[in-house]
mmCIF file as gemmi writes it, N, C-alpha and C atoms, coordinates in Angstrom:
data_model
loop_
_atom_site.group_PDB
_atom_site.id
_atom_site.type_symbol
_atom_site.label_atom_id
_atom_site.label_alt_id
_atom_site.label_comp_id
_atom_site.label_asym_id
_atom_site.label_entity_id
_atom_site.label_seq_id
_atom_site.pdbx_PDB_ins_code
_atom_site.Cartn_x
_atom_site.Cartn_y
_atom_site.Cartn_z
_atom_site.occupancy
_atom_site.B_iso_or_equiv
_atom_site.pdbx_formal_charge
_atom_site.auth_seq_id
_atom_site.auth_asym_id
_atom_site.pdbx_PDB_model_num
ATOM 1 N N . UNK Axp A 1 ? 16.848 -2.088 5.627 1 0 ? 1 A 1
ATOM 2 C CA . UNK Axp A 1 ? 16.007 -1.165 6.323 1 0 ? 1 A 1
ATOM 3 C C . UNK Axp A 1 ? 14.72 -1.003 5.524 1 0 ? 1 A 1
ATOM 4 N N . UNK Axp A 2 ? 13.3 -1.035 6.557 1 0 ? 2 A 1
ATOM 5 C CA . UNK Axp A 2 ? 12.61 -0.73 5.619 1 0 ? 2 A 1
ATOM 6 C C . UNK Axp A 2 ? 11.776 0.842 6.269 1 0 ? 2 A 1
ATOM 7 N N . UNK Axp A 3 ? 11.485 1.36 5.126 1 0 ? 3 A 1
ATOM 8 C CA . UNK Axp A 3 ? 10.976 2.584 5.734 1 0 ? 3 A 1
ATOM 9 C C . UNK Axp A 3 ? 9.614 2.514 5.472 1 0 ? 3 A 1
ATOM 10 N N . UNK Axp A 4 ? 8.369 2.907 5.571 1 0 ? 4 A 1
ATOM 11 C CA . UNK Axp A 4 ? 7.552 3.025 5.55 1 0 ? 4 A 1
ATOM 12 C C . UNK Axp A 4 ? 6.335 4.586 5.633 1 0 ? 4 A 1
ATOM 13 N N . UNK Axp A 5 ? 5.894 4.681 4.803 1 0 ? 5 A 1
ATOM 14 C CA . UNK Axp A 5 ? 5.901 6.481 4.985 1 0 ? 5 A 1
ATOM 15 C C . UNK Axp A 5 ? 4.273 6.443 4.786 1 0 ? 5 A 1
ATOM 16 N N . UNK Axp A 6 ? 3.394 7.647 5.272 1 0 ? 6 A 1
ATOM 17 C CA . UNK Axp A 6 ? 2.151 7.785 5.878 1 0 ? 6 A 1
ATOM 18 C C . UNK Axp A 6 ? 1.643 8.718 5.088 1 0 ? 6 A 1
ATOM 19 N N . UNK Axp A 7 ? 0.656 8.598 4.785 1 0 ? 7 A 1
ATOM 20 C CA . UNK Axp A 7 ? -0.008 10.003 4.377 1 0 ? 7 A 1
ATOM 21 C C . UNK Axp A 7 ? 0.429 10.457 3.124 1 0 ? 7 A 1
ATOM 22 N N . UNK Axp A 8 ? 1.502 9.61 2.374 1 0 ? 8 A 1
ATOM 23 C CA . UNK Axp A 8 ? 1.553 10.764 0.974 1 0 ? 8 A 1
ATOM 24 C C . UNK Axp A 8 ? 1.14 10.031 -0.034 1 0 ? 8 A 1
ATOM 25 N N . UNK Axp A 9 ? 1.427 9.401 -0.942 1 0 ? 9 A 1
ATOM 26 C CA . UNK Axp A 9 ? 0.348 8.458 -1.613 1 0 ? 9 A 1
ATOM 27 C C . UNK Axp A 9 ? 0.76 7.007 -1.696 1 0 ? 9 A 1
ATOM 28 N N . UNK Axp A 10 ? 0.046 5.94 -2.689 1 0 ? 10 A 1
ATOM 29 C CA . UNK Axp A 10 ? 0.307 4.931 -2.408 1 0 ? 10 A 1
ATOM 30 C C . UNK Axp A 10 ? 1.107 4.091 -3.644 1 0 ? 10 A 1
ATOM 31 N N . UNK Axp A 11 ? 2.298 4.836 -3.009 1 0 ? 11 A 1
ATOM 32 C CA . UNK Axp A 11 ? 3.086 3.78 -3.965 1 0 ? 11 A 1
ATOM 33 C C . UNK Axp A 11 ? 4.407 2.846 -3.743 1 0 ? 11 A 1
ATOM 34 N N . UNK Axp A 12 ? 4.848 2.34 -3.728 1 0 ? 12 A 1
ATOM 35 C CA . UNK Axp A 12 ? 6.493 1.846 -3.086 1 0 ? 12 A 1
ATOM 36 C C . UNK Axp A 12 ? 7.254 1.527 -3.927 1 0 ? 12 A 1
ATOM 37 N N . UNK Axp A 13 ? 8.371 1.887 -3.805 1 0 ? 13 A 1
ATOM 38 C CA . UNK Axp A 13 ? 9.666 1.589 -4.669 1 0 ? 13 A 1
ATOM 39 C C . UNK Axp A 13 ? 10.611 0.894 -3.645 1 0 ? 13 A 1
ATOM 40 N N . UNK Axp A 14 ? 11.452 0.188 -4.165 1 0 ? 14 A 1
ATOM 41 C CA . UNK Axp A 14 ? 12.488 -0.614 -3.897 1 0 ? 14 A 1
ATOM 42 C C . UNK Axp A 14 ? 14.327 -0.687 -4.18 1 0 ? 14 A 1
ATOM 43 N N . UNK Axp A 15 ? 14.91 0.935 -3.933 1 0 ? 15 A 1
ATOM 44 C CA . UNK Axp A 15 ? 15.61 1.103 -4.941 1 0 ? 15 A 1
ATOM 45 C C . UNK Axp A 15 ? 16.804 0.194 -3.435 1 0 ? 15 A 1
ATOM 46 N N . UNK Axp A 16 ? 18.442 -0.269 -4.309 1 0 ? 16 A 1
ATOM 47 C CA . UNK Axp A 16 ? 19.182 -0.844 -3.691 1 0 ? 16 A 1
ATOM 48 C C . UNK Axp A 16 ? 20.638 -0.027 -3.861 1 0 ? 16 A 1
ATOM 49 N N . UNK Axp A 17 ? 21.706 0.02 -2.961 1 0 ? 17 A 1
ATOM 50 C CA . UNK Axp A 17 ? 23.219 0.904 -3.413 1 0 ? 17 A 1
ATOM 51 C C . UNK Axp A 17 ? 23.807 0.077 -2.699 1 0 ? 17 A 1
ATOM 52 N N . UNK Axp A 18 ? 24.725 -0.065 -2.688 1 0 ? 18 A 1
ATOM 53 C CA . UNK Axp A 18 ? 26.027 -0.466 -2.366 1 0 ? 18 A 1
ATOM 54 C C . UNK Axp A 18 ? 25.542 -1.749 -1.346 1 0 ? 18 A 1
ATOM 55 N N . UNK Axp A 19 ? 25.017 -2.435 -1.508 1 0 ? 19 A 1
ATOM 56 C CA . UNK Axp A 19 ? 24.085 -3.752 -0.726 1 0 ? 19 A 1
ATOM 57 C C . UNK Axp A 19 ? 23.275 -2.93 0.029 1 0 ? 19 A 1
ATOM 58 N N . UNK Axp A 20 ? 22.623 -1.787 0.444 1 0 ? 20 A 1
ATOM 59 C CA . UNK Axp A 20 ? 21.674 -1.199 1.613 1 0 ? 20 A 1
ATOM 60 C C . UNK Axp A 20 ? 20.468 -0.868 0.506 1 0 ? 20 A 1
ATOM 61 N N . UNK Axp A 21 ? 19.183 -1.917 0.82 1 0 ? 21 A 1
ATOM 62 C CA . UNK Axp A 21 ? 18.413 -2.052 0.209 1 0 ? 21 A 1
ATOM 63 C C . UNK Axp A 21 ? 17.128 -1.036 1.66 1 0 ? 21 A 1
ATOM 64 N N . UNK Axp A 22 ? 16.338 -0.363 0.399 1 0 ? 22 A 1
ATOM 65 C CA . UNK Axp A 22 ? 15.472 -0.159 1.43 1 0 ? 22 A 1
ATOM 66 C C . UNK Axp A 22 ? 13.337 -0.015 0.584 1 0 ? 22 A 1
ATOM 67 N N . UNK Axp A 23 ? 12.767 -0.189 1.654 1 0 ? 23 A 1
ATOM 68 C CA . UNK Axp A 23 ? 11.521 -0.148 0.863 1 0 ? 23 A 1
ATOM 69 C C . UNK Axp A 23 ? 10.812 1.051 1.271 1 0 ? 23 A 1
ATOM 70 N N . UNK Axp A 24 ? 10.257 1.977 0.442 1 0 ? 24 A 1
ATOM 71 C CA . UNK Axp A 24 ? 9.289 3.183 0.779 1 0 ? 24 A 1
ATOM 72 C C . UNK Axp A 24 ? 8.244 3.089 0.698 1 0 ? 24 A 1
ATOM 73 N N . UNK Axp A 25 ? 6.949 3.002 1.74 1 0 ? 25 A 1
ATOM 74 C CA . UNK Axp A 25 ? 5.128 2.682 1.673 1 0 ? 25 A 1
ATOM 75 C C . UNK Axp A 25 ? 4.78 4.07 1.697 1 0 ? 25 A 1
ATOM 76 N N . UNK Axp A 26 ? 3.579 4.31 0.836 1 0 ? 26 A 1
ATOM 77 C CA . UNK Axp A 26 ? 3.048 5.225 1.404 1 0 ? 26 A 1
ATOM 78 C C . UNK Axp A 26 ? 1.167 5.472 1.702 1 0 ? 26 A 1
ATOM 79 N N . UNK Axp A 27 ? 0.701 5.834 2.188 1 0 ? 27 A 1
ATOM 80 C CA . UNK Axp A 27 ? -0.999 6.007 1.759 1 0 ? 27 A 1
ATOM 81 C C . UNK Axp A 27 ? -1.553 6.964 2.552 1 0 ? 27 A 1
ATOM 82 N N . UNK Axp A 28 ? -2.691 7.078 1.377 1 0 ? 28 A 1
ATOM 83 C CA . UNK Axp A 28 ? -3.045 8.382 1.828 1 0 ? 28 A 1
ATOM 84 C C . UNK Axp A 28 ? -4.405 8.468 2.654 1 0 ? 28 A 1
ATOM 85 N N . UNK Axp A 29 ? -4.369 9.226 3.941 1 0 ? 29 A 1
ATOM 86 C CA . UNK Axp A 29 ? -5.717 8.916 5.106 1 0 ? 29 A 1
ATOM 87 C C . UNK Axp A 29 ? -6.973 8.599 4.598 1 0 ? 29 A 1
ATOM 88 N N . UNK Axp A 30 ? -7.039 8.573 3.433 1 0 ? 30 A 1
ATOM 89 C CA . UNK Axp A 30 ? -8.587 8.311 3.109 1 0 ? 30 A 1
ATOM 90 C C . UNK Axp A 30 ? -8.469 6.903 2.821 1 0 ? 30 A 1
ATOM 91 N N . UNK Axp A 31 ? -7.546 6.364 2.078 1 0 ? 31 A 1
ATOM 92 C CA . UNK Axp A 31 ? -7.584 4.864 1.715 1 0 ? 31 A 1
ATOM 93 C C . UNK Axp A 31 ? -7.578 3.965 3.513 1 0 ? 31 A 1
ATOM 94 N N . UNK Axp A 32 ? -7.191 4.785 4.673 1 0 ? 32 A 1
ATOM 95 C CA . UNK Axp A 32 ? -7.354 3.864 5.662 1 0 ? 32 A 1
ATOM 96 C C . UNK Axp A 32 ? -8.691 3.913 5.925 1 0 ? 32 A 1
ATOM 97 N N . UNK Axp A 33 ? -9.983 4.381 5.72 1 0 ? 33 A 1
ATOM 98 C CA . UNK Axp A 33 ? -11.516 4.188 6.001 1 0 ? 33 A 1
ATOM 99 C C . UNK Axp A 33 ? -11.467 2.805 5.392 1 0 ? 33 A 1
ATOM 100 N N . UNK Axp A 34 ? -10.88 2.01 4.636 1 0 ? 34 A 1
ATOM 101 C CA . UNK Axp A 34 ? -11.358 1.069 3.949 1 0 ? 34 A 1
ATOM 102 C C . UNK Axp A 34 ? -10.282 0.053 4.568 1 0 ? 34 A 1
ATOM 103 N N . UNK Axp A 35 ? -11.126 -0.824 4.948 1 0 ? 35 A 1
ATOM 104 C CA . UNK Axp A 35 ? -10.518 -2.07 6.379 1 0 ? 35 A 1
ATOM 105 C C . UNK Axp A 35 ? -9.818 -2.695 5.471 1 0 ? 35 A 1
ATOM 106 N N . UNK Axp A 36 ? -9.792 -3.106 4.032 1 0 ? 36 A 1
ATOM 107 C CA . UNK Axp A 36 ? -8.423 -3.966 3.154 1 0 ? 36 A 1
ATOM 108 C C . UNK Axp A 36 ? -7.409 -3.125 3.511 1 0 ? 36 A 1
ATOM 109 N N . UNK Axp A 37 ? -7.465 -1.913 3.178 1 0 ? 37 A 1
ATOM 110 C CA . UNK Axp A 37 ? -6.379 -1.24 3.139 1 0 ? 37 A 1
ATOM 111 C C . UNK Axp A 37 ? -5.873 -0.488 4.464 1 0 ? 37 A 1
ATOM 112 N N . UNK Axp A 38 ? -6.238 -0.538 5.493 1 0 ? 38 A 1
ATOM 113 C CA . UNK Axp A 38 ? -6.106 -0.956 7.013 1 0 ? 38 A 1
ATOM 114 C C . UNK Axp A 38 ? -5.171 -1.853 7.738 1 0 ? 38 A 1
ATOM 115 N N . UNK Axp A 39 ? -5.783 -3.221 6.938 1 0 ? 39 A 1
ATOM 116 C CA . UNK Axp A 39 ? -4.791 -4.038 7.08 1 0 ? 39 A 1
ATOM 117 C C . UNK Axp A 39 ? -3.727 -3.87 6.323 1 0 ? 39 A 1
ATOM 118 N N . UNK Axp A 40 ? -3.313 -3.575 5.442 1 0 ? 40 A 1
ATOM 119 C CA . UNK Axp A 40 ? -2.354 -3.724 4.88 1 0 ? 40 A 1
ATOM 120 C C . UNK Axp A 40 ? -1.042 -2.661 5.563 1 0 ? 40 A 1
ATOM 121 N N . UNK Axp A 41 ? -2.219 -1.74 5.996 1 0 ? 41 A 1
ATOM 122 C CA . UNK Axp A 41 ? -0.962 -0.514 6.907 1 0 ? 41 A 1
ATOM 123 C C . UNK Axp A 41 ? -0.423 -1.027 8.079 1 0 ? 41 A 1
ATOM 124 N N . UNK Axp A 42 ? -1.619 -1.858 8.682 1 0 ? 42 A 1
ATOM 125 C CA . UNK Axp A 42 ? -1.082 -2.632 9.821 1 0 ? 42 A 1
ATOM 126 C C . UNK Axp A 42 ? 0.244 -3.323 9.664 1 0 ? 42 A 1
ATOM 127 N N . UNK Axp A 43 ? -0.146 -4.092 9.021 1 0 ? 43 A 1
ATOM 128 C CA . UNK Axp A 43 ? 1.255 -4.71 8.171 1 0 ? 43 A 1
ATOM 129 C C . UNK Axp A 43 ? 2.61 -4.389 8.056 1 0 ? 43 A 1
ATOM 130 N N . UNK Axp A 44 ? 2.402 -2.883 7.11 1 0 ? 44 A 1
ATOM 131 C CA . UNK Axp A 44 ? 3.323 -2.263 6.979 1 0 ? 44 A 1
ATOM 132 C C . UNK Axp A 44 ? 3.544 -1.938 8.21 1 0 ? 44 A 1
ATOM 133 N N . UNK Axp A 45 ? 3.074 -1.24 8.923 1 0 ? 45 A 1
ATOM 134 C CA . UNK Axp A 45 ? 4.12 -0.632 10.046 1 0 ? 45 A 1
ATOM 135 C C . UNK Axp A 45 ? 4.492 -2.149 10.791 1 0 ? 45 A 1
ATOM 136 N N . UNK Axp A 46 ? 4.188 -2.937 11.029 1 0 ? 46 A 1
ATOM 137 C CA . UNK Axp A 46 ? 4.397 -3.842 12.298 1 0 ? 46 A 1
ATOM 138 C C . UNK Axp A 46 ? 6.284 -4.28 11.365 1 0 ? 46 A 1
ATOM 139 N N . UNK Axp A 47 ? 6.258 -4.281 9.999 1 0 ? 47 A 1
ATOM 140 C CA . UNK Axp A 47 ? 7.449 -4.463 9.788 1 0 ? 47 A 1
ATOM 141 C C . UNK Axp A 47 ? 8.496 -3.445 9.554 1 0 ? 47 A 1
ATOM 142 N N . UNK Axp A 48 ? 8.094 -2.016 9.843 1 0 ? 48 A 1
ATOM 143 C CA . UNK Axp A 48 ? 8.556 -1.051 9.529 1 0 ? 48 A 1
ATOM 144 C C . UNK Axp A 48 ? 9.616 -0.952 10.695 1 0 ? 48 A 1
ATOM 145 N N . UNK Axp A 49 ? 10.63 0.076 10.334 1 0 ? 49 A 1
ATOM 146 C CA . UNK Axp A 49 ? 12.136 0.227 11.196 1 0 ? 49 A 1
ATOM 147 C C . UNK Axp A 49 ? 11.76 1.493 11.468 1 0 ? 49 A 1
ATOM 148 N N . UNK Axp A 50 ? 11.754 2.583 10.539 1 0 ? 50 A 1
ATOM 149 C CA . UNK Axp A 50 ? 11.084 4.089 10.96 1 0 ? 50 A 1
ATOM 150 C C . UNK Axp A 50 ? 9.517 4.613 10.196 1 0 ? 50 A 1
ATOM 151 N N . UNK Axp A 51 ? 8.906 5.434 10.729 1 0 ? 51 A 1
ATOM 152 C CA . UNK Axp A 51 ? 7.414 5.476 10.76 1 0 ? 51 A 1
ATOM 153 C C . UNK Axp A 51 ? 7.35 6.949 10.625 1 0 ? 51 A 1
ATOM 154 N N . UNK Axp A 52 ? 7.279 7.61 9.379 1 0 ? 52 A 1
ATOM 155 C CA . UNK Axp A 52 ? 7.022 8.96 9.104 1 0 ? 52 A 1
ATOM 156 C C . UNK Axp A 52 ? 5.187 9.352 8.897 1 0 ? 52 A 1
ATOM 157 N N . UNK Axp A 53 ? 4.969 10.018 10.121 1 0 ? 53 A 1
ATOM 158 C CA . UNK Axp A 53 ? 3.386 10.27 9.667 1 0 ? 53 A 1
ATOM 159 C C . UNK Axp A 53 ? 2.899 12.27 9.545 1 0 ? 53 A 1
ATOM 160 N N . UNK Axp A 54 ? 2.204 12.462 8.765 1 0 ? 54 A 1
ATOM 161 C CA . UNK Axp A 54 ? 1.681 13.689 8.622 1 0 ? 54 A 1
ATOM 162 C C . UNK Axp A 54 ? 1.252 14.593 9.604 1 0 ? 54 A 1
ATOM 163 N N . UNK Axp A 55 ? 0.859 15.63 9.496 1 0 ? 55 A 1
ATOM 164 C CA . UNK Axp A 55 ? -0.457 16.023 10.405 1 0 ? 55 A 1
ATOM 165 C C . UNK Axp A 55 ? -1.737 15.391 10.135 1 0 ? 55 A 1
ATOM 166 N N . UNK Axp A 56 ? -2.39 15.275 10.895 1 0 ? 56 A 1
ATOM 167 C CA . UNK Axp A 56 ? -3.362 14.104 10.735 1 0 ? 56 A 1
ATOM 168 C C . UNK Axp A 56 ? -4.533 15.048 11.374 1 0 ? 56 A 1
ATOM 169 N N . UNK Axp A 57 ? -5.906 15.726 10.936 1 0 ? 57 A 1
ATOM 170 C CA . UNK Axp A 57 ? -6.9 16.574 11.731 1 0 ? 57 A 1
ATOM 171 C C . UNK Axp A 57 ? -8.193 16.065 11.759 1 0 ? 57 A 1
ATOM 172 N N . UNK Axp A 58 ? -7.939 14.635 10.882 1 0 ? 58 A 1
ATOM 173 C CA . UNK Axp A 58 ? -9.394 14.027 11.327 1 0 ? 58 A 1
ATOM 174 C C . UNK Axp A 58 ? -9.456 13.129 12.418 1 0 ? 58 A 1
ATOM 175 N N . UNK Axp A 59 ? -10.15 12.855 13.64 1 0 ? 59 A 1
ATOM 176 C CA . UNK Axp A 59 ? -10.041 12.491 14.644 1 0 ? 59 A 1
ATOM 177 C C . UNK Axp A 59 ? -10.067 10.728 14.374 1 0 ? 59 A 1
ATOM 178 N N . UNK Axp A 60 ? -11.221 10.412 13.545 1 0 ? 60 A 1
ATOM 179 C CA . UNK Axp A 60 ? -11.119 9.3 13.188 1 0 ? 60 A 1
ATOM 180 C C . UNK Axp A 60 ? -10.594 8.524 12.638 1 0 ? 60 A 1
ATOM 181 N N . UNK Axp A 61 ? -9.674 9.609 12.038 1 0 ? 61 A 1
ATOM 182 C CA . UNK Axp A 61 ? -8.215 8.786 10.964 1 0 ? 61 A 1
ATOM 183 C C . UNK Axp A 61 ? -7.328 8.273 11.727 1 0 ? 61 A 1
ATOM 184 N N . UNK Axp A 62 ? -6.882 9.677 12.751 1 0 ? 62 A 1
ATOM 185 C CA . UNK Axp A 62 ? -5.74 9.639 13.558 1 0 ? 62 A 1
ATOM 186 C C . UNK Axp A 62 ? -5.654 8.948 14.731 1 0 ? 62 A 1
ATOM 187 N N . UNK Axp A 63 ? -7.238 8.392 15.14 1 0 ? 63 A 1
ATOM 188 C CA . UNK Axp A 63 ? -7.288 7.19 15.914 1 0 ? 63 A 1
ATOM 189 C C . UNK Axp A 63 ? -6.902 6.16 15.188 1 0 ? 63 A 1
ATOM 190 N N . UNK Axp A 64 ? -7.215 5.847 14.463 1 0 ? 64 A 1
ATOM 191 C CA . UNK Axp A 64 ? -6.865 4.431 13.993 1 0 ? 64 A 1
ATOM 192 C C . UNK Axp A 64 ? -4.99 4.454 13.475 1 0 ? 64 A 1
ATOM 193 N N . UNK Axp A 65 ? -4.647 5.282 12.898 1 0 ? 65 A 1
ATOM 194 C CA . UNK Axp A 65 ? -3.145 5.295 12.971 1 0 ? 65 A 1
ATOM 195 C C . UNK Axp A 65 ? -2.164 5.532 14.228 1 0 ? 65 A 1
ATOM 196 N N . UNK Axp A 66 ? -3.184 5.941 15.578 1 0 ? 66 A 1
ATOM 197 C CA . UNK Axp A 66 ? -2.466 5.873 16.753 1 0 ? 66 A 1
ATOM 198 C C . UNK Axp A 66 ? -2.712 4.294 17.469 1 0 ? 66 A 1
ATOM 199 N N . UNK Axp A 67 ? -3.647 3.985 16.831 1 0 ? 67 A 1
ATOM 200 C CA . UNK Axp A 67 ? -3.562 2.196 17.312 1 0 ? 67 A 1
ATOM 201 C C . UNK Axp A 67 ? -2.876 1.368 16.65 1 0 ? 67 A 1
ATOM 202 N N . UNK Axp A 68 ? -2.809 1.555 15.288 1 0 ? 68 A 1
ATOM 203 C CA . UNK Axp A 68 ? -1.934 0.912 14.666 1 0 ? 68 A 1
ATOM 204 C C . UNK Axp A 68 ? -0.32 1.007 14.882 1 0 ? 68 A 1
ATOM 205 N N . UNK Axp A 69 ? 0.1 2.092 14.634 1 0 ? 69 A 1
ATOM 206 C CA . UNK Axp A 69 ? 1.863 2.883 14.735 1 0 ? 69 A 1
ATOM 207 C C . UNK Axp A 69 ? 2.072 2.943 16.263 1 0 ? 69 A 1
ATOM 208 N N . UNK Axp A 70 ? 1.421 3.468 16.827 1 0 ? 70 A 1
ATOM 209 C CA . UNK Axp A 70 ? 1.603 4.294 17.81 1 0 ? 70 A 1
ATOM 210 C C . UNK Axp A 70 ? 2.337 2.658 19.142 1 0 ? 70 A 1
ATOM 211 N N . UNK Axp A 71 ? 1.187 1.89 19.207 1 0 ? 71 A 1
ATOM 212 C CA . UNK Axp A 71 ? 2.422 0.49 19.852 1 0 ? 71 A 1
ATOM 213 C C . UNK Axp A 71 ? 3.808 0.58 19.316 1 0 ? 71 A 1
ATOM 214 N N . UNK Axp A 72 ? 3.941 0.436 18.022 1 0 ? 72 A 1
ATOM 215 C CA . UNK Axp A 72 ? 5.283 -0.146 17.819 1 0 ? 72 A 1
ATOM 216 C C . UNK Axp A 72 ? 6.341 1.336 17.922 1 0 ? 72 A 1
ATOM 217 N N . UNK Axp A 73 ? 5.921 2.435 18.377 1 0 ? 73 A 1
ATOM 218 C CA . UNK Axp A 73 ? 7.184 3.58 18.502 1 0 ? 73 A 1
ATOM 219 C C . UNK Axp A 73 ? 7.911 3.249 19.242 1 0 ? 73 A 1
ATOM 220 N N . UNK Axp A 74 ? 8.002 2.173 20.306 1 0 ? 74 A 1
ATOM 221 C CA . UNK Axp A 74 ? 9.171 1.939 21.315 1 0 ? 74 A 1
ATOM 222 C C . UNK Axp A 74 ? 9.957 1.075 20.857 1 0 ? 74 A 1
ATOM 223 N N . UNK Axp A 75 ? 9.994 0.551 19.527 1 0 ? 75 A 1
ATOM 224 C CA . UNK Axp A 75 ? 10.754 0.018 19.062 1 0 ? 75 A 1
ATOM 225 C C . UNK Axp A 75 ? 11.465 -0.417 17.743 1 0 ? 75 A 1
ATOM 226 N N . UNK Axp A 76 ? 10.661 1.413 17.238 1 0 ? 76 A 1
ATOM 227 C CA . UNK Axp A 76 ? 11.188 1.852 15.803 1 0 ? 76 A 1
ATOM 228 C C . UNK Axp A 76 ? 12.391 2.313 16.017 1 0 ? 76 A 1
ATOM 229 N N . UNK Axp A 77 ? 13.452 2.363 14.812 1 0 ? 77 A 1
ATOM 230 C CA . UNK Axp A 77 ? 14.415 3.64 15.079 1 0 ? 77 A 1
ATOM 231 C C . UNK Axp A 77 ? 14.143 4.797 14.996 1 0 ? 77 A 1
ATOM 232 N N . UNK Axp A 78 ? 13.342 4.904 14.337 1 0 ? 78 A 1
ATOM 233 C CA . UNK Axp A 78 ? 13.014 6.695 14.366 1 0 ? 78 A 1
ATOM 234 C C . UNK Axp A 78 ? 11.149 6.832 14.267 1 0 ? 78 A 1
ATOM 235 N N . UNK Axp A 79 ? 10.696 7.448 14.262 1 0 ? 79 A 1
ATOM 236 C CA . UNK Axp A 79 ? 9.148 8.261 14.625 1 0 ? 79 A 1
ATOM 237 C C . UNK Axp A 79 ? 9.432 9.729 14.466 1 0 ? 79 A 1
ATOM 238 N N . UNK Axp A 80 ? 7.88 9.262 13.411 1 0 ? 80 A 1
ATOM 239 C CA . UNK Axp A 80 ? 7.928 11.547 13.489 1 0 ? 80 A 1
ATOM 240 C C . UNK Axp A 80 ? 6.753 11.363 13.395 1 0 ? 80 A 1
């Protein structure tokens, strides 16, 4: 499973138990103004299983994370 997480900062760990390996993303809305790191969220979510995102109050942030995430919710397991 990989999880992928929004808005809190940018770091990922990789921890593993009993064979259920999982990966945690995170970044924070300002690093998406910057199109490297855009893509890379793209990324992340398109391989992501569940998609945890913040409150989001800048209009221009939260557009671009509703184009990005917002396709693939019909076929995450979970969305918040």
């Amino acid at each position: 499973m990989t999880i992928h997480l929004h808005a809190s900062s940018s770091w990922t760990t990789q921890p593993c138990f009993h064979q259920v390996c999982f990966e945690v993303v995170g970044y924070l809305l300002e690093e998406l103004r910057d199109n490297n790191n855009l893509e890379a969220f793209r990324k992340d979510v398109e391989s992501a299983n569940i998609f945890i995102g913040s409150l989001i109050f800048i209009e221009e942030l939260a557009e671009k994370v509703g184009m990005h995430a917002g396709e693939r919710f019909p076929v995450l397991a979970a969305n918040a």
